[in-house]
MOPAC internal coordinates of N, CA, C and O (Angstrom, degrees):
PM7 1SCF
backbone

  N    0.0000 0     0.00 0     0.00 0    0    0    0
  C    1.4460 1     0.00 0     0.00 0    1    0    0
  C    1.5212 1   107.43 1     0.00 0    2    1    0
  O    1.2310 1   126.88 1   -29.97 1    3    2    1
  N    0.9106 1   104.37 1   150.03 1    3    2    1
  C    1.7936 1   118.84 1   169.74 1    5    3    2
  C    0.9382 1   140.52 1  -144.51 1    6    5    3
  O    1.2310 1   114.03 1    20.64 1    7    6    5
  N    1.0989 1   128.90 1  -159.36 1    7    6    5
  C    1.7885 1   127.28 1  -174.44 1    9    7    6
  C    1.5703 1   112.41 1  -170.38 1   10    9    7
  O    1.2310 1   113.28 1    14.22 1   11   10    9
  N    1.3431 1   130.30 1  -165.78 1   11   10    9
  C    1.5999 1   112.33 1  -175.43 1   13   11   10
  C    1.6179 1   104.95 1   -97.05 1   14   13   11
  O    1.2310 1   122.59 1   179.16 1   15   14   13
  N    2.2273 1   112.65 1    -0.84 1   15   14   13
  C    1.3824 1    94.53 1   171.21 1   17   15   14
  C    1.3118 1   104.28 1  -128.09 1   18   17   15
  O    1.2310 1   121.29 1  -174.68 1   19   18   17
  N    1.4268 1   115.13 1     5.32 1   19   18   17
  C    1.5882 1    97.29 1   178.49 1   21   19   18
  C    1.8223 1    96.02 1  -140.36 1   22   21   19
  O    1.2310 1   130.08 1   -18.47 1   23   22   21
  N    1.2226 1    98.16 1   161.53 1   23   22   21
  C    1.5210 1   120.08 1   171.35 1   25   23   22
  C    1.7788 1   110.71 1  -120.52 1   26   25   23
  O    1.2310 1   127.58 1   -60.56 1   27   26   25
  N    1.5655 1   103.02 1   119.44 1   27   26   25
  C    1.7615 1   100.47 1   176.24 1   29   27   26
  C    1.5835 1   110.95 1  -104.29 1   30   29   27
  O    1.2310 1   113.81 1   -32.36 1   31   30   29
  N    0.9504 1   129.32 1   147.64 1   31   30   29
  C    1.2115 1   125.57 1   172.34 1   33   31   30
  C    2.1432 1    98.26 1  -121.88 1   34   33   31
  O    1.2310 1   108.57 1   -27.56 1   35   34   33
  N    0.8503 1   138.99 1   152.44 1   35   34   33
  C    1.4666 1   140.62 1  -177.14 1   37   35   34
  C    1.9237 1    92.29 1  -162.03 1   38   37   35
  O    1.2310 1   137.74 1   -31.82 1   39   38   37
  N    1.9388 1    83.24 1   148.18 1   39   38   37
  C    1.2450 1    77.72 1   170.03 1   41   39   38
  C    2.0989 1    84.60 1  -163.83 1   42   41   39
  O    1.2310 1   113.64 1   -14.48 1   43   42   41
  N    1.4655 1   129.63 1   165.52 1   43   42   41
  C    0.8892 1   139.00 1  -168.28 1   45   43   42
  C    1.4716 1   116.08 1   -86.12 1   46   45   43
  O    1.2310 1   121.06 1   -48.25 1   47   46   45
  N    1.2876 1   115.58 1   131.75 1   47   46   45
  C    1.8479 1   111.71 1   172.83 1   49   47   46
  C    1.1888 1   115.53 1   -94.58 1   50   49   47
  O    1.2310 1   120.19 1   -25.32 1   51   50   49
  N    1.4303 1   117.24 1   154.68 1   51   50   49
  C    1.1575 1   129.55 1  -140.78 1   53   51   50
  C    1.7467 1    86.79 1  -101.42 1   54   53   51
  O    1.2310 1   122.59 1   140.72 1   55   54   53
  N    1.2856 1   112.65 1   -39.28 1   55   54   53
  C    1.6410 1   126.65 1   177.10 1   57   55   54
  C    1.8718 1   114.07 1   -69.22 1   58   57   55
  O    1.2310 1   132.74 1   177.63 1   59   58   57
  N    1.2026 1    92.99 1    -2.37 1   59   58   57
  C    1.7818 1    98.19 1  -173.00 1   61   59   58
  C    1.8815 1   104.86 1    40.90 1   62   61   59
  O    1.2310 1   110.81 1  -140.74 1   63   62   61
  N    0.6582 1   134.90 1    39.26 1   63   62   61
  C    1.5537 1   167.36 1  -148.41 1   65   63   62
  C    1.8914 1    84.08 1   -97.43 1   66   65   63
  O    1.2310 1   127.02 1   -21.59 1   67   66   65
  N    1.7188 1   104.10 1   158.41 1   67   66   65
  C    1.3729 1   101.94 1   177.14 1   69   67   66
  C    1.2993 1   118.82 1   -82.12 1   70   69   67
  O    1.2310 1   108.47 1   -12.35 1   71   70   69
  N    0.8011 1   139.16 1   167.65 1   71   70   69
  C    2.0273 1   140.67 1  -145.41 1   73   71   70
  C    1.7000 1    92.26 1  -101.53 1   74   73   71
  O    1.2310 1   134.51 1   -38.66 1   75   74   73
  N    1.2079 1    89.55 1   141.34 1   75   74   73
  C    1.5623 1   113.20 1  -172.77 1   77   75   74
  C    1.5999 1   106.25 1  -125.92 1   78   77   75
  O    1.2310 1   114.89 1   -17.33 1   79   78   77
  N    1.0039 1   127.30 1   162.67 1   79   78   77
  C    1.6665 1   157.53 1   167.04 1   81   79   78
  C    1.4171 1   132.84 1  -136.59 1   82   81   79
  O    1.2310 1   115.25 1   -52.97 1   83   82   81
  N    1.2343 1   126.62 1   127.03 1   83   82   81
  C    1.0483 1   115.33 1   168.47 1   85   83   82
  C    1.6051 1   114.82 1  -121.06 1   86   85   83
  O    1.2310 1   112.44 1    -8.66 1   87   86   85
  N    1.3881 1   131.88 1   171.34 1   87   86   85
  C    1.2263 1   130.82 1  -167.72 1   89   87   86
  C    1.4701 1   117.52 1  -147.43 1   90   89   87
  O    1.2310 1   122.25 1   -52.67 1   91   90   89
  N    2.0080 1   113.29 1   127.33 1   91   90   89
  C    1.1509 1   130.06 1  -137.68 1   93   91   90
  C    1.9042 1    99.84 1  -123.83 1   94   93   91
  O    1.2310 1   123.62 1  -131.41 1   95   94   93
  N    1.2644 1   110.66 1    48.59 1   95   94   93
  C    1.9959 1    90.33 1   153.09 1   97   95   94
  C    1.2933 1   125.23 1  -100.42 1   98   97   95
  O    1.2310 1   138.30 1   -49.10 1   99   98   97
  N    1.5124 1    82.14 1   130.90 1   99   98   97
  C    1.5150 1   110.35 1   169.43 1  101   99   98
  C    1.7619 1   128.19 1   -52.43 1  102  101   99
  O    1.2310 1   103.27 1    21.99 1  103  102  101
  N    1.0557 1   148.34 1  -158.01 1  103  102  101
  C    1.1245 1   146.42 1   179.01 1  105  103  102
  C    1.4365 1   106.96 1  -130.44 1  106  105  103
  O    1.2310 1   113.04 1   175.02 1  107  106  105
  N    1.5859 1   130.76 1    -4.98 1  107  106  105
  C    1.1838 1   139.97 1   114.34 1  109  107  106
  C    1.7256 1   118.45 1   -10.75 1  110  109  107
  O    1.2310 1   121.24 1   120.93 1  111  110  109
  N    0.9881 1   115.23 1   -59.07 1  111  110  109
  C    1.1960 1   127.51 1  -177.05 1  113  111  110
  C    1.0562 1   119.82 1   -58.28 1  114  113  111
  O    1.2310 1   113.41 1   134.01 1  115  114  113
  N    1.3401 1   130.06 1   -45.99 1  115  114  113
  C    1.6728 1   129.06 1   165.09 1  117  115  114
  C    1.7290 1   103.60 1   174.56 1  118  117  115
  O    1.2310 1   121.32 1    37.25 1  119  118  117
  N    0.7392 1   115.08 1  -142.75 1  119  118  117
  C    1.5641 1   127.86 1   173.13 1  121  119  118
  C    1.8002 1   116.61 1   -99.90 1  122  121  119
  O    1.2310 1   119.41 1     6.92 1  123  122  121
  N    1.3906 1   118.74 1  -173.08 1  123  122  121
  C    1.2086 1   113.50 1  -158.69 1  125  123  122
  C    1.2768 1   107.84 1   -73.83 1  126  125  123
  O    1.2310 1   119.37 1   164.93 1  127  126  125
  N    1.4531 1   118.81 1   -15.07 1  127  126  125
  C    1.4521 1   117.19 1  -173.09 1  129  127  126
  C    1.6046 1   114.09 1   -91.42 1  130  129  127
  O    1.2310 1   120.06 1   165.49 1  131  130  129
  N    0.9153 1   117.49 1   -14.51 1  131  130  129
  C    1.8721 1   147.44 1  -160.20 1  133  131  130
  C    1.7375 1    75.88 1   -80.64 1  134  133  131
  O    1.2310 1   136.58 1   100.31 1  135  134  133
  N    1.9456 1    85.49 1   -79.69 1  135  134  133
  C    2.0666 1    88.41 1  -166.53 1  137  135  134
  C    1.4864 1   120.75 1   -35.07 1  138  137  135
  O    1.2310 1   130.98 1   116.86 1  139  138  137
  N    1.1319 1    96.42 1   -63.14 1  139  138  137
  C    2.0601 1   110.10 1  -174.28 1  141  139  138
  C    1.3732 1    95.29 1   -67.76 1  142  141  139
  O    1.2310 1    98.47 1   168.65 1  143  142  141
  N    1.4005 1   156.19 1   -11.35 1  143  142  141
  C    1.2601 1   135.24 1   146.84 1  145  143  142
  C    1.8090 1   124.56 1   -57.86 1  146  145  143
  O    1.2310 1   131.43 1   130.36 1  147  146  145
  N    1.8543 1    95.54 1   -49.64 1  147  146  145
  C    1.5163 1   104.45 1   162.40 1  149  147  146
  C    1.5777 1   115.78 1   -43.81 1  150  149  147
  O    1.2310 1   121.34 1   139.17 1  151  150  149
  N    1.3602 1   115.05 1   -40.83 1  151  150  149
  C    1.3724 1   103.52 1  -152.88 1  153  151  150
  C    1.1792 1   111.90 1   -95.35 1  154  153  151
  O    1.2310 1   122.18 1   171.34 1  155  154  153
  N    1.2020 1   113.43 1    -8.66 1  155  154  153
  C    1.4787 1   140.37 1   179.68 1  157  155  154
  C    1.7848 1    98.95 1   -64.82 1  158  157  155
  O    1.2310 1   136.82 1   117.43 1  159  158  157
  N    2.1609 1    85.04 1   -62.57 1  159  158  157
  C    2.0520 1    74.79 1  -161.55 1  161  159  158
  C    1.6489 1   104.54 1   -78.43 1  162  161  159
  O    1.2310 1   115.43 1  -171.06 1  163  162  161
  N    1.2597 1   126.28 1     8.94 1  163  162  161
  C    1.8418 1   111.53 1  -160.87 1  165  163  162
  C    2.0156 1    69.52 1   -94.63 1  166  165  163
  O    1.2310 1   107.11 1   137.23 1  167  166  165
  N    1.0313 1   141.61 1   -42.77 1  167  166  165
  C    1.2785 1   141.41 1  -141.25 1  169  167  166
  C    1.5146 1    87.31 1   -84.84 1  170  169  167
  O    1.2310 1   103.12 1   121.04 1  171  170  169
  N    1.3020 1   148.60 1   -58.96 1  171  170  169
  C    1.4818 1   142.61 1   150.39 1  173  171  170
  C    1.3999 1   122.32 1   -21.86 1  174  173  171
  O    1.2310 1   134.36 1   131.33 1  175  174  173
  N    1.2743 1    89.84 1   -48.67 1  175  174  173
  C    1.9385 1    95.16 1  -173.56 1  177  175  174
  C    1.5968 1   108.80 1   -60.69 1  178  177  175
  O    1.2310 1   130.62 1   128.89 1  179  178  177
  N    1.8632 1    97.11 1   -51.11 1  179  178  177
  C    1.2473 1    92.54 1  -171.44 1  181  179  178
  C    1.8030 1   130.36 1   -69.99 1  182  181  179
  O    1.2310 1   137.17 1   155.14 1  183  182  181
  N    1.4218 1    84.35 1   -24.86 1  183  182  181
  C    1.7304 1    97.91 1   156.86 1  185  183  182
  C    1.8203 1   124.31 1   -45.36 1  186  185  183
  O    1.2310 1   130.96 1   122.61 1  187  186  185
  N    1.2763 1    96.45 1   -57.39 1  187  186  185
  C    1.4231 1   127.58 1  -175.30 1  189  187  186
  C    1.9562 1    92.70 1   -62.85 1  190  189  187
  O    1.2310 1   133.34 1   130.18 1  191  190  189
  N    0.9091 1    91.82 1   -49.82 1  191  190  189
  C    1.9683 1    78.17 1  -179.77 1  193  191  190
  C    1.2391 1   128.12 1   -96.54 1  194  193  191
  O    1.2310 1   130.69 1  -159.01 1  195  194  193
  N    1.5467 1    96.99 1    20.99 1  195  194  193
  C    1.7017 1   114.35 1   157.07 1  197  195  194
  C    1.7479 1   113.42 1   101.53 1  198  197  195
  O    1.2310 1   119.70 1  -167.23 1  199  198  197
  N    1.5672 1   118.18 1    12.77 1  199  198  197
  C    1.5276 1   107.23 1   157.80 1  201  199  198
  C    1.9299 1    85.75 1    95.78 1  202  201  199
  O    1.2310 1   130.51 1    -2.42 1  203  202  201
  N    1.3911 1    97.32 1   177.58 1  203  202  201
  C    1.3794 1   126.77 1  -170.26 1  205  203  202
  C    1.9768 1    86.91 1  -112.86 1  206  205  203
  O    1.2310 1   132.91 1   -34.10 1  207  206  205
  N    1.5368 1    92.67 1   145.90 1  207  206  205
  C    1.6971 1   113.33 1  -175.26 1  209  207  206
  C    1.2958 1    82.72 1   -79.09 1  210  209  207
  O    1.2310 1   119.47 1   -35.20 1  211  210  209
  N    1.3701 1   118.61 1   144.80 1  211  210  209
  C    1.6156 1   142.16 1   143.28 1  213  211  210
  C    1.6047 1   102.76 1   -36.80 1  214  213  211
  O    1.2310 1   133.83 1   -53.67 1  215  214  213
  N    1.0609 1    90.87 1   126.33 1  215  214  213
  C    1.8538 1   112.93 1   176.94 1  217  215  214
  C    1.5162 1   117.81 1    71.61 1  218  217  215
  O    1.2310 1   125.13 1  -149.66 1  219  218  217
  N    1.4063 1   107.76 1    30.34 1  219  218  217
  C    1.4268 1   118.91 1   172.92 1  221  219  218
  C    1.7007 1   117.10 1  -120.48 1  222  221  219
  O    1.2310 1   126.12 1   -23.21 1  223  222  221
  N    1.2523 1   105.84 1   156.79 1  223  222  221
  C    1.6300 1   103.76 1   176.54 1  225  223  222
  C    1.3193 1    98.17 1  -120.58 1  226  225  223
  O    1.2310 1   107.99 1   -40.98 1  227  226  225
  N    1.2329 1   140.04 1   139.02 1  227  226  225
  C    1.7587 1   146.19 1   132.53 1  229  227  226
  C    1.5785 1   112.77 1   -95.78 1  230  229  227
  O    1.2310 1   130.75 1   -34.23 1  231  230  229
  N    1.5546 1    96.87 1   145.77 1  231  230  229
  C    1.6169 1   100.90 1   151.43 1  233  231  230
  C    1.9765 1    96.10 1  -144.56 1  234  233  231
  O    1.2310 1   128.08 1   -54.72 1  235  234  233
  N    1.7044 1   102.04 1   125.28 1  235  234  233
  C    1.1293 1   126.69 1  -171.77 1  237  235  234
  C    1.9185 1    92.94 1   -85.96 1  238  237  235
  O    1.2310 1   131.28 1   -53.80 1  239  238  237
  N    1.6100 1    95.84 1   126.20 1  239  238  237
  C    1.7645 1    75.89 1   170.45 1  241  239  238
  C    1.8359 1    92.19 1  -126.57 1  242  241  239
  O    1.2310 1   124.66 1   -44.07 1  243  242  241
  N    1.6074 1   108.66 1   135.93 1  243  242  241
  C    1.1940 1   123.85 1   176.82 1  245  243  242
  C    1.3871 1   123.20 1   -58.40 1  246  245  243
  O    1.2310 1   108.85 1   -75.89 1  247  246  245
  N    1.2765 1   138.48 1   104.11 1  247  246  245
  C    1.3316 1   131.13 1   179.70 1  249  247  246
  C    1.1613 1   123.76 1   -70.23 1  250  249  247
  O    1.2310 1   106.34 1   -35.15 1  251  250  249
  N    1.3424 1   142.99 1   144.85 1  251  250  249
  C    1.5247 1   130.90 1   179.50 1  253  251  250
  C    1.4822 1   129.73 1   -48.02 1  254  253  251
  O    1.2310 1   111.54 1   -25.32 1  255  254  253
  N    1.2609 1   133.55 1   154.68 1  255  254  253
  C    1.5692 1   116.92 1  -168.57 1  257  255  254
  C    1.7338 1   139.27 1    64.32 1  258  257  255
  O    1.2310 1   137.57 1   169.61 1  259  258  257
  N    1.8506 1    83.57 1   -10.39 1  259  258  257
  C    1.6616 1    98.57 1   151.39 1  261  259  258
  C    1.3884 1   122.15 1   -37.77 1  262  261  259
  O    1.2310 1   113.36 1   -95.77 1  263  262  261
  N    1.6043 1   130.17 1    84.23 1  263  262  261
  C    1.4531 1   135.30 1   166.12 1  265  263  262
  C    1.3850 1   115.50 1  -137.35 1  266  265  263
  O    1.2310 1   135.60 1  -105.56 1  267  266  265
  N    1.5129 1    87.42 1    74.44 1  267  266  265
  C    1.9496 1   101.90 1   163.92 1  269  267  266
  C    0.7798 1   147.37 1  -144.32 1  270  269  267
  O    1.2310 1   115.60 1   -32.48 1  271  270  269
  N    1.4069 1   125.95 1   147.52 1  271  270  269
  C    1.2626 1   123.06 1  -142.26 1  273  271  270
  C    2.1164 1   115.11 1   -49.51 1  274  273  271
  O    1.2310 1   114.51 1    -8.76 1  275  274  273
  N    1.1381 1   128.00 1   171.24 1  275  274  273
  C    1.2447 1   111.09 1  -177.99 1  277  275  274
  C    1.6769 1   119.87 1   -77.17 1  278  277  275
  O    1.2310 1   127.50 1   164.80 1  279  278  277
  N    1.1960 1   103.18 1   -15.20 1  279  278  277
  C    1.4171 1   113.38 1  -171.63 1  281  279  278
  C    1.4855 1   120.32 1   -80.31 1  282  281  279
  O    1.2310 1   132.62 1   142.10 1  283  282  281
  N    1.6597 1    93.22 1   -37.90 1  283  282  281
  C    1.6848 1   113.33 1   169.13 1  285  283  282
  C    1.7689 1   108.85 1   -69.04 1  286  285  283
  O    1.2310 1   130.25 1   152.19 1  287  286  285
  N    1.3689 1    97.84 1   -27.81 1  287  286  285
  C    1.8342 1    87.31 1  -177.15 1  289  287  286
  C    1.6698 1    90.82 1   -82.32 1  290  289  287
  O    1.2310 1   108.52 1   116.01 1  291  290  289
  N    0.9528 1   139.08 1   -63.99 1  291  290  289
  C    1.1784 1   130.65 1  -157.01 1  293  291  290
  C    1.5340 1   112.73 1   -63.62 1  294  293  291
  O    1.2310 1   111.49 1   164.40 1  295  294  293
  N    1.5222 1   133.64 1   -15.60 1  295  294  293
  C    1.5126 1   146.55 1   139.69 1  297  295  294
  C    1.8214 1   101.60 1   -30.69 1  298  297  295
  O    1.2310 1   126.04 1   107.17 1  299  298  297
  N    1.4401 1   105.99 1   -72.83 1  299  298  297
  C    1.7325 1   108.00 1  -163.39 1  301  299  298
  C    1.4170 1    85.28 1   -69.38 1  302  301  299
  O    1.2310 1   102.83 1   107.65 1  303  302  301
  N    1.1891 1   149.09 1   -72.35 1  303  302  301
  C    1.3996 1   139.36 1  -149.09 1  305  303  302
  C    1.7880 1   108.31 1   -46.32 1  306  305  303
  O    1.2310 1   134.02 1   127.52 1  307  306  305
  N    1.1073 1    90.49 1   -52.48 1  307  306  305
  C    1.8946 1    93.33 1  -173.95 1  309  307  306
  C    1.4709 1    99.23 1   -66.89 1  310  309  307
  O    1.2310 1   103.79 1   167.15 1  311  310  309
  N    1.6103 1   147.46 1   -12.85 1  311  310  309
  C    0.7856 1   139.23 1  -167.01 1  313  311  310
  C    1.2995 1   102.73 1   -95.36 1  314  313  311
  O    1.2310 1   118.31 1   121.95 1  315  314  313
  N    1.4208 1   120.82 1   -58.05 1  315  314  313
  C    1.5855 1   120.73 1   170.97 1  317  315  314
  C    1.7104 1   122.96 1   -57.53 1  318  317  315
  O    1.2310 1   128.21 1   150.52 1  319  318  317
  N    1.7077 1   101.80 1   -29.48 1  319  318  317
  C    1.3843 1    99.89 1   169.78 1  321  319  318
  C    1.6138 1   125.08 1   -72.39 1  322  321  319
  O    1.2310 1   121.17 1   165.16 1  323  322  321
  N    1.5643 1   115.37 1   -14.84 1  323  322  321
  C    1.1327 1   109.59 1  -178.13 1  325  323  322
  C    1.6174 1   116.91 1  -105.16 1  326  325  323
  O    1.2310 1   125.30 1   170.96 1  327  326  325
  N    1.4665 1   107.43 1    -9.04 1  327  326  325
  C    1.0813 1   124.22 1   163.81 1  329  327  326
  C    1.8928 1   110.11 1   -52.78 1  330  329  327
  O    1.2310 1   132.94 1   123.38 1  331  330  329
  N    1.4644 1    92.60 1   -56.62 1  331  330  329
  C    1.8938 1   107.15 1  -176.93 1  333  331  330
  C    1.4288 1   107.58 1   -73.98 1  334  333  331
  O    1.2310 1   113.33 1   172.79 1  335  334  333
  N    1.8839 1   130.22 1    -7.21 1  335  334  333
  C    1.0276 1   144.63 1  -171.50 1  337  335  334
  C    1.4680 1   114.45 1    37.99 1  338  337  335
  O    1.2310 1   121.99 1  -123.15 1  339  338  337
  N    2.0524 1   113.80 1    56.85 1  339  338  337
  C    1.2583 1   132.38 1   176.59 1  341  339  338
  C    1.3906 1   121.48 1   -92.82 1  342  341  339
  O    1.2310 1   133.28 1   164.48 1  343  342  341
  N    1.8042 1    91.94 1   -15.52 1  343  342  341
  C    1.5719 1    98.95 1  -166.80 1  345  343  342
  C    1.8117 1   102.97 1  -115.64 1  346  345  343
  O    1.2310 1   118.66 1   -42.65 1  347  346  345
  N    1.5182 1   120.16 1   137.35 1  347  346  345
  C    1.1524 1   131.33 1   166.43 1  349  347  346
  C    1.2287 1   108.78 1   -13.53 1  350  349  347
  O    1.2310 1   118.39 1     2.01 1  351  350  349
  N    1.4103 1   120.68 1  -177.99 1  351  350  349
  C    1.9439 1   134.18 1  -177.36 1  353  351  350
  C    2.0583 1    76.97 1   -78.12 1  354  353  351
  O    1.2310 1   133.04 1    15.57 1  355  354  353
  N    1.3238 1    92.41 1  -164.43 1  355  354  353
  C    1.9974 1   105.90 1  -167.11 1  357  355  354
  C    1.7219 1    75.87 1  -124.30 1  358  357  355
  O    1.2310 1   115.01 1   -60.39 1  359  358  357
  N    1.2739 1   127.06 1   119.61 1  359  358  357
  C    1.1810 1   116.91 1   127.82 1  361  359  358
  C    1.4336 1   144.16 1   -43.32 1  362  361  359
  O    1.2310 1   121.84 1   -45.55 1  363  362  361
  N    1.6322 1   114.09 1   134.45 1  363  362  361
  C    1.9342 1   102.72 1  -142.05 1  365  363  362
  C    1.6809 1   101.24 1   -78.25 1  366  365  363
  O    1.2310 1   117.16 1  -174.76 1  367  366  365
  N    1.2921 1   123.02 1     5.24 1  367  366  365
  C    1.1352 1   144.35 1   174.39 1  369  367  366
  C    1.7701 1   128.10 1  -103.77 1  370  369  367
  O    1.2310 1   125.74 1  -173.81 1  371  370  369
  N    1.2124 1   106.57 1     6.19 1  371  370  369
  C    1.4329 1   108.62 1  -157.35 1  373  371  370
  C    1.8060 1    95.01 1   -81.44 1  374  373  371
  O    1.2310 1   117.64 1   166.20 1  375  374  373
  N    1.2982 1   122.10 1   -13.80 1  375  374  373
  C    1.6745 1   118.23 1   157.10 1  377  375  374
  C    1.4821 1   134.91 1   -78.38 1  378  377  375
  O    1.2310 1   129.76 1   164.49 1  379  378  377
  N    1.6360 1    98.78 1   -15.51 1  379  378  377
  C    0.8275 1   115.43 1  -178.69 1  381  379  378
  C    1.7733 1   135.08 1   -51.36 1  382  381  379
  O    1.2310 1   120.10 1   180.00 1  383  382  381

């Protein structure tokens, strides 16, 4: 699944093991400070929209021109993650 700044790939563990992520910018993306800013906020966001479900794998890959705010990435992430149903239930508070 995707979007115009991120690409998810998910796939199921065989260990039902706790949910993992990994995270993909390119050098496309800008320079070293650009990347480790990207990776910084998709790694917040994805925090912020509640973690990877137990017994799932992601790897988020950053698209170029990724510049948004953290709240907006973590909006599309929970949206595509729950779409692929990778991410936990939403706590009815998690805007709160």
């Amino acid at each position: 699944m995707s979007t115009a700044h991120l690409v998810v790939h998910t796939a199921k563990r065989a260990d039902n093991g706790a949910g993992r992520y990994g995270l993909v910018v390119s050098r496309k993306v800008g320079g070293a400070v650009v990347r480790n800013r990207a990776r910084r906020q998709t790694r917040a966001a994805i925090e912020m929209a509640g973690g990877i479900k137990p017994g799932m794998d992601a790897v988020f890959v950053v698209r170029p021109g990724t510049m948004l705010r953290v709240r907006d990435l973590a909006d599309q992430i929970c949206k595509m993650m729950e779409e692929m149903a990778a991410f936990p239930p939403k706590p009815s508070d998690r805007r709160g």
